[in-house]
C-alpha positions as CSV (number, residue, x, y, z in Angstrom):
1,X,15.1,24.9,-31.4
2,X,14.2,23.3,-28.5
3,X,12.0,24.6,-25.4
4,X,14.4,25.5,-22.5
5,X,11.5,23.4,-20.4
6,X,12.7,19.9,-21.5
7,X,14.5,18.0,-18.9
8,X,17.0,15.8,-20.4
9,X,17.3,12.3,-18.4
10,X,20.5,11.1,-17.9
11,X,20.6,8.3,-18.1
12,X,17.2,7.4,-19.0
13,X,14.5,6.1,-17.1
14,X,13.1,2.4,-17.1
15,X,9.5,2.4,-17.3
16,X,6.2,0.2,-18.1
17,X,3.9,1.8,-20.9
18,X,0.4,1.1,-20.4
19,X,-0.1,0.3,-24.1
20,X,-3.4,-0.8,-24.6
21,X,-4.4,2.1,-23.0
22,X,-2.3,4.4,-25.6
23,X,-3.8,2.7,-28.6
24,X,-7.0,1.3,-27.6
25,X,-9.5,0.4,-30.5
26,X,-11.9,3.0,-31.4
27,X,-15.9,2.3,-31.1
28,X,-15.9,2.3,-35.1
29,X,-12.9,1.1,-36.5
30,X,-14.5,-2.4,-38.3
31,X,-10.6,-3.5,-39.7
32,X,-9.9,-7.1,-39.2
33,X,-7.2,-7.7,-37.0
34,X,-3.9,-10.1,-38.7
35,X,-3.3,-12.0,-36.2
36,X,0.3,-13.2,-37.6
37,X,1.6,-9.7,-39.2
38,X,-0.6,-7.3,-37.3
39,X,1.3,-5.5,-34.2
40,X,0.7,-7.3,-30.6
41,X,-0.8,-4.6,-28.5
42,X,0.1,-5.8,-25.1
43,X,-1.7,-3.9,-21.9
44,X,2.5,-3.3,-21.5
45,X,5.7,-2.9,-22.7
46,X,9.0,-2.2,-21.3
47,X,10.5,1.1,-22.6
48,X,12.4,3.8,-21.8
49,X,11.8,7.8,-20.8
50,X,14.2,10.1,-22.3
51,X,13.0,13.0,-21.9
52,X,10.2,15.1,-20.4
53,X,8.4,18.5,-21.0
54,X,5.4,19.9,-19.0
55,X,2.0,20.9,-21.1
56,X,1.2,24.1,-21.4
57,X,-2.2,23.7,-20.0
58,X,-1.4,21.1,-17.1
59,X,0.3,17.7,-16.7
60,X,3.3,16.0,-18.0
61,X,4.5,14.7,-21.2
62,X,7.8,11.9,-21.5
63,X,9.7,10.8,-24.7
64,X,9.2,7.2,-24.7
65,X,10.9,4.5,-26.6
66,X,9.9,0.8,-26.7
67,X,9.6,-2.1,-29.3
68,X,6.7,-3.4,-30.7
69,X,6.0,-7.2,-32.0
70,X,4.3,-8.5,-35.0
71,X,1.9,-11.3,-33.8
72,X,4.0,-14.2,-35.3
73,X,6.7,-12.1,-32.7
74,X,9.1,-12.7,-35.9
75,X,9.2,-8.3,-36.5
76,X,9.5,-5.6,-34.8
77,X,8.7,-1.7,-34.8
78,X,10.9,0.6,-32.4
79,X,9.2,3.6,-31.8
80,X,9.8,7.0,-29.9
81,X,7.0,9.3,-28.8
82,X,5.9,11.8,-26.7
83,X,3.1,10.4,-24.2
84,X,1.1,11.6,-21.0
85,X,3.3,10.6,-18.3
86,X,0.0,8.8,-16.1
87,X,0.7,6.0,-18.8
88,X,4.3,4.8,-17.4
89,X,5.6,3.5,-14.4
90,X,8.8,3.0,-13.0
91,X,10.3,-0.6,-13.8
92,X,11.6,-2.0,-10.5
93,X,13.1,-5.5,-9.3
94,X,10.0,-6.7,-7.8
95,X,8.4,-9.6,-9.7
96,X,5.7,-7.2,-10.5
97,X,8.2,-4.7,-12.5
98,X,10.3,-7.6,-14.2
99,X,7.1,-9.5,-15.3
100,X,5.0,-6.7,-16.4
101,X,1.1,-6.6,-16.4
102,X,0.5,-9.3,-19.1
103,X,2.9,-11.6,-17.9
104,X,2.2,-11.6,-14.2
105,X,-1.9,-12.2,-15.2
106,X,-0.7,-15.6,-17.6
107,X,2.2,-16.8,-14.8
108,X,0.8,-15.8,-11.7
């Protein structure tokens, strides 16, 4: 059963996940990186919040969905998730929203 404190959005929110900031590489992981089949960790993606909860101890948590590339971009992951809500923010119509982080830094 579900908590009475999840907030259902209707329609869902279009955000910017802070990816790299989600799954950053640890200090000791030594794997080898593929740089054709291996997933393409962006510093963002565009997804979408469908849900949110509070934590019990403070803060926010959203439901996130958003697609993930292999490095060939040929593949991809979909994947839905809770996150802390400080790694989202509202995609817009500025050239700063449409672009993304990424994309504005390699096109100006």
């Amino acid at each position: 059963m579900r908590p009475s404190s999840v907030r259902v959005l209707d329609p869902p929110r279009l955000v910017w996940i802070r990816l790299r900031e989600l799954l950053r590489i640890g200090p000791h992981d030594l794997t080898p990186g593929d740089e054709r089949h291996g997933l393409r960790i962006e510093t963002e993606v565009p997804g979408i919040v469908r849900e949110e909860i509070p934590r019990a101890d403070a803060g926010l948590l959203v439901l996130v969905t958003y697609p993930l590339w292999t490095g060939d971009g040929e593949h991809q992951i979909v994947v839905t998730h809770w996150l802390p809500a400080h790694l989202v923010r509202p995609r817009g119509r500025t050239r700063r929203d449409r672009l993304g982080e990424d994309r504005r830094r390699k096109y100006g």
